[in-house]
N, C-alpha and C positions, 0 to 999 in steps of 0.2 A: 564316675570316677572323680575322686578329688582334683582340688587344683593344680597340686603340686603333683599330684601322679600324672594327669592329663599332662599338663608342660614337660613331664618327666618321656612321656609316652610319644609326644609327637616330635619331641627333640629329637629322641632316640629310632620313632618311624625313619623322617626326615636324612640323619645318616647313615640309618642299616640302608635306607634306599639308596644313597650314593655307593656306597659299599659295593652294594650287589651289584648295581645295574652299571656303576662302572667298568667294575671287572667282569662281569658277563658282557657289557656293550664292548667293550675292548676284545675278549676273546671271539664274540659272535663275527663284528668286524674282520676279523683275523682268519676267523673260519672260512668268512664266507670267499675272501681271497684264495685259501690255500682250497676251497673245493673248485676253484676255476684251473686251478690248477691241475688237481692229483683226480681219481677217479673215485667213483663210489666203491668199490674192491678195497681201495687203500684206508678207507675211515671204517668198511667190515672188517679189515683184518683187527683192525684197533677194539672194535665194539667188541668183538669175538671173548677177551678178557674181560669185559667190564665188570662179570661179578665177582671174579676174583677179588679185584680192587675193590668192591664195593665190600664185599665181604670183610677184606683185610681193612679198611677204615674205619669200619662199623666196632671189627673186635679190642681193635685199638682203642677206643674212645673209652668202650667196656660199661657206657654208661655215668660213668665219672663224672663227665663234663655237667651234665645235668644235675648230676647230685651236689658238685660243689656250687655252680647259679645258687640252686634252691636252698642249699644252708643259709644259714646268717650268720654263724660263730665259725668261722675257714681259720683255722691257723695257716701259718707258714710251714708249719711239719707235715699236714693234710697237705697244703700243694704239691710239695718237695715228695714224699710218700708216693704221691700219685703220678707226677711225674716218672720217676726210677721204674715204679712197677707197669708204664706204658710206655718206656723204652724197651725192658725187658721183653715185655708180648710182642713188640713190634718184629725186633733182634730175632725172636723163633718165627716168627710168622714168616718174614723174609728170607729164612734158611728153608722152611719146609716149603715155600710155594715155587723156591731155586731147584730145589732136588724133583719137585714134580713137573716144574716147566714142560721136560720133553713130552711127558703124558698127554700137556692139555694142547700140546703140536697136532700129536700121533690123533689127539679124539677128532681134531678140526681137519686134517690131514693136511697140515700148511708147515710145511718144513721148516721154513723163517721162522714159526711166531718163538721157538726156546727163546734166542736171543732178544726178540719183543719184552717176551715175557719177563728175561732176568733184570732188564734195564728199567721197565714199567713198576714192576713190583717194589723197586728202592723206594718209590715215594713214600710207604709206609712205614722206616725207620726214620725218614726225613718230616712226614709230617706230625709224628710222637713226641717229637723234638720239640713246636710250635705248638703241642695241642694247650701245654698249659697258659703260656703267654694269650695266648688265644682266646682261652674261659674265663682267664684273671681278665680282659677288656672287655667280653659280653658282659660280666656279670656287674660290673662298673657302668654299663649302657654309654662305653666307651666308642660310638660308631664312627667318632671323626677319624679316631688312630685306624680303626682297622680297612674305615675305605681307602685310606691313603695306602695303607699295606699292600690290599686287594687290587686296586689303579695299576702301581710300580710294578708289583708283582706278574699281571695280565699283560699291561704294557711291551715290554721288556720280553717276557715270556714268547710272546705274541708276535714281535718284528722281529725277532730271530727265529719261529716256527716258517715266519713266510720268505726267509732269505734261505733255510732249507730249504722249503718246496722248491724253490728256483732253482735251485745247486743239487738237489738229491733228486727229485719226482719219485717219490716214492713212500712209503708208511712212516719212513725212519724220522722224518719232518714232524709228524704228530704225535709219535714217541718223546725225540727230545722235546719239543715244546712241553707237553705235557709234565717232563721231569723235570723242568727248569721253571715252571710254575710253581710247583711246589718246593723246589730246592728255594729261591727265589723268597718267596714266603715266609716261611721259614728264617730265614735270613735276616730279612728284615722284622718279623716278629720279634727276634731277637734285640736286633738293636733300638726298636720302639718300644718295646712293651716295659723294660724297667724290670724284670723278675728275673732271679736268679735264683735255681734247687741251693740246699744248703748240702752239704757234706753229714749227711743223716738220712736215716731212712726208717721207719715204722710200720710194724704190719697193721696198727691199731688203727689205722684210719680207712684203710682199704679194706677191714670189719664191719666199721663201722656206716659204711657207705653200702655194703656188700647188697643186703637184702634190699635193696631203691636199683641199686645201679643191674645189677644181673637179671632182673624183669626187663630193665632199659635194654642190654644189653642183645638178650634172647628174641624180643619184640624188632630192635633193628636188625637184626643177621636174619629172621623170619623174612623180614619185609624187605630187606636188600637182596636177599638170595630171587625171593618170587620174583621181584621188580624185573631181576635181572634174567630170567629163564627167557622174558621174549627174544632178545638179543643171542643166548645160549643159541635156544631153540631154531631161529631164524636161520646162525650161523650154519648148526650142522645139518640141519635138512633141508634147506632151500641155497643159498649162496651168499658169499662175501658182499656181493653188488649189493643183492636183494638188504642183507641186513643196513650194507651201508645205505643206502633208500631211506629204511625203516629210521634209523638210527638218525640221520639230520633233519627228517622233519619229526622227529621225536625230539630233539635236542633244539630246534625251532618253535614248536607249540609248547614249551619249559619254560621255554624265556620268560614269558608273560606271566602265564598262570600258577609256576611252583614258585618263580621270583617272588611276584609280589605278595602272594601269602608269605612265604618264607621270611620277605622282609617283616612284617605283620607279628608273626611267628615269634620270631626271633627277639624282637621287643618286647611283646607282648609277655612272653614265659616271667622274664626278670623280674618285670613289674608288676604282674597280678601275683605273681608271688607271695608277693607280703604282703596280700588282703583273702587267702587263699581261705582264712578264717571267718571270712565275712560272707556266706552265702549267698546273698538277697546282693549283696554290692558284687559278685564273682559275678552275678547270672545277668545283670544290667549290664557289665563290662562286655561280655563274649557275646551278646545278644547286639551291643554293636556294633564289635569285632566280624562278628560274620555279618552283617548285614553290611556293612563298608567291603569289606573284601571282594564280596559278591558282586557288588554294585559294581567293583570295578574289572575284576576277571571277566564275569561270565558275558557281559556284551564284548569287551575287548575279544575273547576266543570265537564269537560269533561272526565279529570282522574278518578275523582270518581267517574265515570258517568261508564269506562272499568272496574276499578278495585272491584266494589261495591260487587259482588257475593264473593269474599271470604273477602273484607275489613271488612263486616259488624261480620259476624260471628269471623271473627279475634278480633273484638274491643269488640262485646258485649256476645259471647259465642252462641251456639246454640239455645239457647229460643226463639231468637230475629230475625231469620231466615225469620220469616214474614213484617220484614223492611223491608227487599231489596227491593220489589219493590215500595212502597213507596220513598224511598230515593233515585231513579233511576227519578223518576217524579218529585221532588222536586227539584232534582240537576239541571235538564230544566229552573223549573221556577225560579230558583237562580242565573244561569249566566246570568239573564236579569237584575237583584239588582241593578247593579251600574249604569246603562244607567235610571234603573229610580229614584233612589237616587241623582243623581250628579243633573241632569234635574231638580229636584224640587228642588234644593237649591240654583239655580239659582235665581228663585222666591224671595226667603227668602234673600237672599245678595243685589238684589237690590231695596227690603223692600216693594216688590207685595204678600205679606200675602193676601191678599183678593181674588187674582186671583189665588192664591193656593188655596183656600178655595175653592174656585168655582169650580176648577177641580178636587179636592177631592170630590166634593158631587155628580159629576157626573162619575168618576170610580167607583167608591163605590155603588151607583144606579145600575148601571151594573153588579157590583157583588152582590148585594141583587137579582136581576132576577135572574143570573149565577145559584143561590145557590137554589132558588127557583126551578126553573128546573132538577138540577142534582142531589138533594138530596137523593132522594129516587132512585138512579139510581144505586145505588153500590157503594160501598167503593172507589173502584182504577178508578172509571168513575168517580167519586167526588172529588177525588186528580188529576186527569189530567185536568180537571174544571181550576185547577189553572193558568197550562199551557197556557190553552188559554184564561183566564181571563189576565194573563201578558203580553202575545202577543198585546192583543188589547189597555189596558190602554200603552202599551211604545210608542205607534203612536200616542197617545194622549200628552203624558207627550212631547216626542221630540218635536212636532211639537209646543203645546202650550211655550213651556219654553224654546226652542231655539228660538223662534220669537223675544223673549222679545233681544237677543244679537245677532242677524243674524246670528245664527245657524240655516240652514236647516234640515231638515228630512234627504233629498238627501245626505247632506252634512256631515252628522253624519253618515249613515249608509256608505257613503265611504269612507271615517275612516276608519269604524269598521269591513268591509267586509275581508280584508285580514288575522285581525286573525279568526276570523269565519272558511276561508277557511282552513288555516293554521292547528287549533286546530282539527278539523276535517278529518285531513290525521293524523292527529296524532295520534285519536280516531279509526282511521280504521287499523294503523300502529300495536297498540297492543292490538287489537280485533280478527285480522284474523288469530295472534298467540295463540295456546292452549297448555296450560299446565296442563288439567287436568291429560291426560293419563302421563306424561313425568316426572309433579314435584306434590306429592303426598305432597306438605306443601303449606300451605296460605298465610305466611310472605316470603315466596323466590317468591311464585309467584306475589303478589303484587310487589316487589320490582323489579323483570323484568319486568313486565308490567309498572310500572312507567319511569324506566329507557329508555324502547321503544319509550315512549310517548315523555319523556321532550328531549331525542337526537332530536328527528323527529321537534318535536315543536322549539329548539333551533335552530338546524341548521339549518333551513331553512325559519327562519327571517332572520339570519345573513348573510347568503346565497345570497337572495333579498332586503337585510338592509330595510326592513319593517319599516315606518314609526314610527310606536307605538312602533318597538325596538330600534332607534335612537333615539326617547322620554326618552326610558328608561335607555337607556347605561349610560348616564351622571348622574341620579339618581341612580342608584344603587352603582357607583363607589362614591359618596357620601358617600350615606348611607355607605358605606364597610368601608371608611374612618374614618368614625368616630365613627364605631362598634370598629374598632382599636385602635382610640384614646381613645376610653373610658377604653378598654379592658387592654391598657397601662398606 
C-alpha cells in the first residue's frame, strides 16, 4: 500500500477500533451486570426474534450502503433518493412484522413475546433514519465521529438497561435497552453527522445502484436468515434457558473475533476501493489484511478457548455454568471469522456481488442439510454442526475468492500455518498447567493462564520473526503512536 493509503488505513483502523470496542465494551459491561441479574430464560426469550431483526436490518440497507462507499461520483440527490426509498422499506417492514407478531408468539408458544416483538421491531424505522448519516461517515473514513456516536449511544443505552433489570427482573430490561440504542443513535447521528435529505426524490439513482446493491442485498438476508436458524432452532425445540446459554457465550466468542475483523473490514472496503483496479497492488494489500487479522483473532480465540472453565462463571456468575461448553465450540468456529470475512470482501471490492451471491446460496444449501440432519441430534451435536459447517464453506470461500486475485488456497493456508502452529503450543503451554488444587480464585487463575499463553505466543514469533509478526510490528507501533498523540 502506498503512503498515503497506509496513514489513510491505520488512522481509520485505529478509530473503527475505538468505535467498536467501545460500544461493544460498554454494552458487554452492561450485559454482563444485567445477566447477574435476570436469568438465562430472559435473554432466550429476546434471542428467540433475533432473525426477524436481522432480517429486517439486512432489507433496509438493501445493499445501498455499499454501493454508495464504493461510487466515487455520490450526488446529494443519490443520498436523499436512497434515504426516502429506506425509510419507505422500513415503514412496511414494521407494519408487516406488527401484523405477524402474534404468529411468531403462537410458533415459540410464549404469550408475552407480541408485545416484545411490536416494541423490538421499531428499531427498523428508527435505524433507516441514521442509515445514511451513517455511510456519509464510513465512507469519509470518518471513525472519530462515529465512535463517539457508538460510546454515547451504548453508554447511556446501557445504564438505564441496568436500572431496569433492578426495577423490572424481567426480559422488558433488554427490550428497552435495546430500543434506546438505537433510538439513541440515531439521534445523535443526526446531530453529528451534518447531512440533511433535500425535498426531492428520484428513482434514477436506486436504477442505477440496483444491479451491485440487490446481489448485496439477496447475499445478506441469505446469510442473516441461516446465521440466525441456530437461535430459531435452539428456541423451538429445545428451550428459552438452553438458547439463552447458547446465545451469551455466542454473543461473548463475537466480541473478539467478528469485532476486530469487522473493525479491519470496515476500513479496509473504503480504502482498497480506489486501488480495486490495481490487481498485483489489491493482492499484496489482502495478503496482509488476513495475515494481521489472523495473527490476532485466532490465538486470542485460543485463549478463551484455555481459559473458558473459570472465565465464564467469572463474567456471568454461577447460573451460566451451562455456557461453557457451548462457548468452547463456538470459540473453534470463530477463529475461522476472519479468513472467511476478508475472503468475501474481496468479491464486493472488486464489484463480483453476483459471484458472491452464488456462493452464498450454495454454503447456505449445505447448511440447510447440515441443520436438517443434526437437529434432532442434541444440543452440543448441533453446536459442533457449526464447526464443521465452517471448516467446509472456508475451502470454498478461499478457493473461490482468492481466484478472483491469485490467491491460492495453498498459498493462504501457508500464511496462516505458522500461527496455527504457534497458537497451539501456546494452547498446550497453559493447559498442561493446573491451578485448580494451587489457586482457589478464578480472576488470578485466568490472569496466569493468559499471561502463559501471550509469553509463549509472543516470543516465539519474535523468536522466528514470523511473517504475520513482521506484518504487525510496523502496525502496531503506529497504532501506539498515535494512541499517544491523541492521548497528548
Amino acid at each position: 500500500m502506498g503512503k498515503s493509503l497506509k496513514s489513510r488505513t491505520v488512522k481509520g483502523v485505529f478509530w473503527s477500533a475505538i468505535d467498536r470496542f467501545s460500544a461493544l465494551g460498554i454494552q458487554m459491561i452492561c450485559t454482563l451486570i444485567i445477566a447477574r441479574i435476570l436469568t438465562p430464560a430472559d435473554f432466550g426469550i429476546l434471542g428467540m426474534i433475533s432473525v426477524f431483526t436481522a432480517v429486517g436490518l439486512t432489507i433496509i440497507d438493501g445493499g445501498f450502503a455499499s454501493a454508495i462507499i464504493r461510487r466515487k461520483d455520490v450526488t446529494p440527490l443519490d443520498y436523499t433518493s436512497v434515504f426516502y426509498f429506506n425509510i419507505f422499506i422500513s415503514v412496511l417492514l414494521y407494519a408487516i412484522l406488527f401484523i405477524v407478531s402474534p404468529y411468531i408468539s403462537e410458533f415459540y408458544d410464549e404469550p408475552g413475546l407480541t408485545s416484545i416483538c411490536r416494541i423490538t421491531f421499531l428499531i427498523l424505522p428508527i435505524n433507516a433514519l441514521g442509515l445514511i448519516q451513517n455511510t456519509i461517515l464510513v465512507k469519509r473514513i470518518d471513525f472519530r465521529s462515529l465512535a463517539i456516536i457508538s460510546f454515547l449511544s451504548a453508554l447511556i443505552s446501557g445504564l438505564i438497561g441496568i436500572f431496569l433489570a433492578y426495577y423490572l427482573k424481567s426480559v422488558w430490561a433488554l427490550v428497552w435497552q435495546n430500543f434506546l440504542m438505537y433510538f439513541l443513535r440515531t439521534i445523535i447521528l443526526w446531530i453529528v453527522g451534518g447531512w440533511y435529505p433535500m425535498l426531492r426524490f428520484s428513482i434514477q439513482p436506486i436504477k442505477q445502484m440496483w444491479n451491485y446493491s440487490i446481489n448485496l442485498l439477496a447475499f445478506g438476508l441469505i446469510s442473516n436468515i441461516t446465521q440466525n436458524l441456530y437461535p430459531l432452532i435452539i428456541g423451538k425445540i429445545y428451550s428459552a434457558t438452553q438458547l439463552g446459554l447458547y446465545s451469551q457465550a455466542d454473543r461473548l466468542q463475537k466480541l473478539p473475533s467478528t469485532s476486530i475483523t469487522d473493525v479491519i473490514q470496515r476500513v479496509c472496503f473504503p480504502v482498497l476501493s480506489e486501488v480495486n483496479d490495481n490487481n498485483e497492488r489489491l493482492r499484496d494489500a489482502y495478503r496482509k489484511i488476513i495475515m494481521v487479522a489472523f495473527f490476532i483473532v485466532f490465538p486470542l480465540m485460543m485463549l478463551l478457548i484455555g481459559t473458558a472453565d473459570q472465565l465464564i462463571p467469572l463474567l456471568l456468575g454461577n447460573n451460566w455454568m451451562g455456557a461453557i461448553v457451548f462457548f468452547k465450540i463456538l470459540c473453534i468456529a470463530g477463529s475461522l471469522y476472519p479468513l472467511h470475512s476478508i475472503n468475501l470482501n474481496i468479491l464486493n471490492v472488486v464489484g463480483k456481488s453476483k459471484i458472491s451471491l452464488y456462493l452464498e446460496i450454495t454454503r447456505k444449501s449445505l447448511l440447510a442439510i447440515l441443520i436438517f440432519i443434526f437437529m434432532n441430534q442434541g444440543i452440543i451435536t448441533f453446536v459442533w454442526m457449526q464447526v464443521v459447517y465452517g471448516v467446509i464453506v472456508l475451502i470454498l470461500n478461499v478457493y473461490f475468492c482468492g481466484k478472483e486475485i491469485r490467491y491460492s488456497v495453498f498459498s493462504q493456508l501457508k500464511d496462516l500455518f505458522p500461527t496455527v502452529a504457534i497458537s497451539f503450543l501456546a494452547l498446550l503451554g497453559c493447559s498442561i498447567v493446573s491451578f485448580h488444587e494451587i489457586i482457589d480464585n478464578r480472576l488470578l487463575t485466568v490472569i496466569i493462564k493468559s499471561l502463559i499463553f501471550i509469553t509463549i505466543y509472543w516470543c516465539t514469533n519474535v523468536l522466528f520473526s514470523s511473517q504475520a509478526y513482521m506484518y504487525m510490528k510496523p502496525i502496531f507501533y503506529d497504532l501506539k503512536n498515535k494512541m499517544v498523540h491523541h492521548a497528548n
